[in-house]
N, C-alpha and C positions, 0 to 999 in steps of 0.2 A: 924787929930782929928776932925777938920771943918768937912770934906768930911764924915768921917761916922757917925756924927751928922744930916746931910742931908739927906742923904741914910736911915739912921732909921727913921727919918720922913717922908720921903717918902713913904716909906714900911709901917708905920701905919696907914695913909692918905688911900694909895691903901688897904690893908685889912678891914676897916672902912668900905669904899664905898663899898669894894663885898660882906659886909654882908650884903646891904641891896637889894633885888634884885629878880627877878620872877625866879623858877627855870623850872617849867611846866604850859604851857596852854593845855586846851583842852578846846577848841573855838569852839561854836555852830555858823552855818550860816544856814541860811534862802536865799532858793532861787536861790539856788545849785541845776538845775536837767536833769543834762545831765554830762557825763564824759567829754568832753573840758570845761566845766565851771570849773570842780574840777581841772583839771589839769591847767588851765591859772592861780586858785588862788593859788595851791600850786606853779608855778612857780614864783607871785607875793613875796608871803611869802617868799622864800627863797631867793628872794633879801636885805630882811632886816637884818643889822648888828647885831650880838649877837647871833643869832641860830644855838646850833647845830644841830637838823633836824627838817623837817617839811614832815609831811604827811598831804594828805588832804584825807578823806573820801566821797565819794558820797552816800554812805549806811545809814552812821552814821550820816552823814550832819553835818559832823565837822572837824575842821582843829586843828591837835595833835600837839604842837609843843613845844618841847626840848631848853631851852634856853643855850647857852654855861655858863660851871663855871665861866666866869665875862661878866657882860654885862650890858648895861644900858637901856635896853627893857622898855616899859611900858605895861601896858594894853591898853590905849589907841594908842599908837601909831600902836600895834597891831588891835584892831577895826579897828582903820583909815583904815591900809591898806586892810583889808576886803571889808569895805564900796568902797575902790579906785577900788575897781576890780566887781564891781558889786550891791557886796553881803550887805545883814544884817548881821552882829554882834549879836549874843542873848548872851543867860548864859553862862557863861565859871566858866569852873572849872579850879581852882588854885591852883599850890603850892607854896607859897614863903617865902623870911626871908625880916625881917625885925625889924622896931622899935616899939614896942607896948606900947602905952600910956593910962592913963586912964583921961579926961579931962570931967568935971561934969555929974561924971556918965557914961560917956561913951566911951569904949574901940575902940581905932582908930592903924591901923599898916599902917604906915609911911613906902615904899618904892618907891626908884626913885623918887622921888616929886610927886607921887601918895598918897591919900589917904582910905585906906578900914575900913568901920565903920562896927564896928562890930555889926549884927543884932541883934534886942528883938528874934527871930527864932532859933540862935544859943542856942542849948544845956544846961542846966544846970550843969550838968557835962564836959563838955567844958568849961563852962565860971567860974567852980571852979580851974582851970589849967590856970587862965591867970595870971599874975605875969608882970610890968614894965619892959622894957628890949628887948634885943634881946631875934626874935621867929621866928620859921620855922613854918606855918603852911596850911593846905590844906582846901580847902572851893567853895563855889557856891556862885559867882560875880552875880547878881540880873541882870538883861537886864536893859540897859539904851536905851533913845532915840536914833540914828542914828544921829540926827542933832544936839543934845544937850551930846555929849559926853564930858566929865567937866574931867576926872582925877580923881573925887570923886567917888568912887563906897562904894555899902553896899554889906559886904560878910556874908553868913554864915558859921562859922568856923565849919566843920564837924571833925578835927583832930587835935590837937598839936604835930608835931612832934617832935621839941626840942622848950626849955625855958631857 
C-alpha cells in the first residue's frame, strides 16, 4: 500500500512538471548567411536535450524547432545556444503551457523558471480569454539583448489555445 502511495506521487509530481513547458520555437537569427553557417547551428541545436526536431533555415533566417512531449527546454537556454554558435537570437515565436497568473495588473506565464509578461500589445480580445490557471498559448517573444539574456521575456500572446 506504501509502494502505491509513492508511485501516485510520483506520477502527479511528473504530470505537474510537463504541463509546464515550451512545445514550439521558431527562433529568428541574425547573421546566418552562407549554408555551413546554417548547418553547423542546426548541428549545434540538436545537441540539446528535449528536442524533437530542429531545422534550421538559411532563407528564413530561423531555426524551427519541435520540443519533445517532456522536457525542460528553456528559451533561454535556447538563445544561449544560438549566441554559442555564432549567431544573434531575435524574436521567436512561441507555443507553450504553462502557469498564468495575474500579479498587480499584470498577466505573467510561469514556465520552466522562465518568466513571459504579458505585453500592453497583446489583443483585446486575447486578454478577455485569460483566466488564472494552466494555459497553452502561442505568441512573439520581443528580442532581448544577446548579453543581457535574464529568463524574463515580454510576449505577445497572438492565440489561446487551451485554458
Amino acid at each position: 500500500m506504501k509502494r502505491l502511495g509513492i508511485i501516485t506521487l510520483l506520477t502527479i509530481f511528473s504530470l505537474s512538471g510537463a504541463m509546464a513547458q515550451m512545445i514550439k520555437v521558431d527562433q529568428k537569427v541574425f547573421g546566418m548567411d552562407c549554408a555551413p553557417c546554417a548547418y553547423g547551428l542546426e548541428r549545434g541545436l540538436k545537441k540539446m536535450d528535449g528536442l524533437e526536431s530542429v531545422k534550421v533555415s538559411l532563407n528564413d533566417g530561423k531555426a524551427y524547432l519541435t520540443l519533445a512531449a517532456t522536457n525542460e527546454l528553456t528559451l533561454q537556454k535556447i538563445q544561449e545556444e544560438v549566441k554559442n554558435n555564432g549567431f544573434s537570437a531575435r524574436n521567436a515565436e512561441v507555443t507553450l503551457k504553462g502557469e498564468l497568473q495575474k500579479e498587480r495588473n499584470v498577466w505573467k506565464v510561469k514556465v520552466n523558471g522562465e518568466i513571459f509578461i504579458v505585453s500592453a500589445d497583446t489583443s483585446g480580445d486575447v486578454l478577455t480569454k485569460l483566466k488564472p490557471g494552466k494555459i497553452w498559448i502561442k505568441g512573439f517573444v520581443k528580442d532581448e539583448e544577446d548579453g543581457e539574456i535574464t529568463g524574463i521575456w515580454e510576449i505577445r500572446i497572438i492565440e489561446v489555445l487551451k485554458s
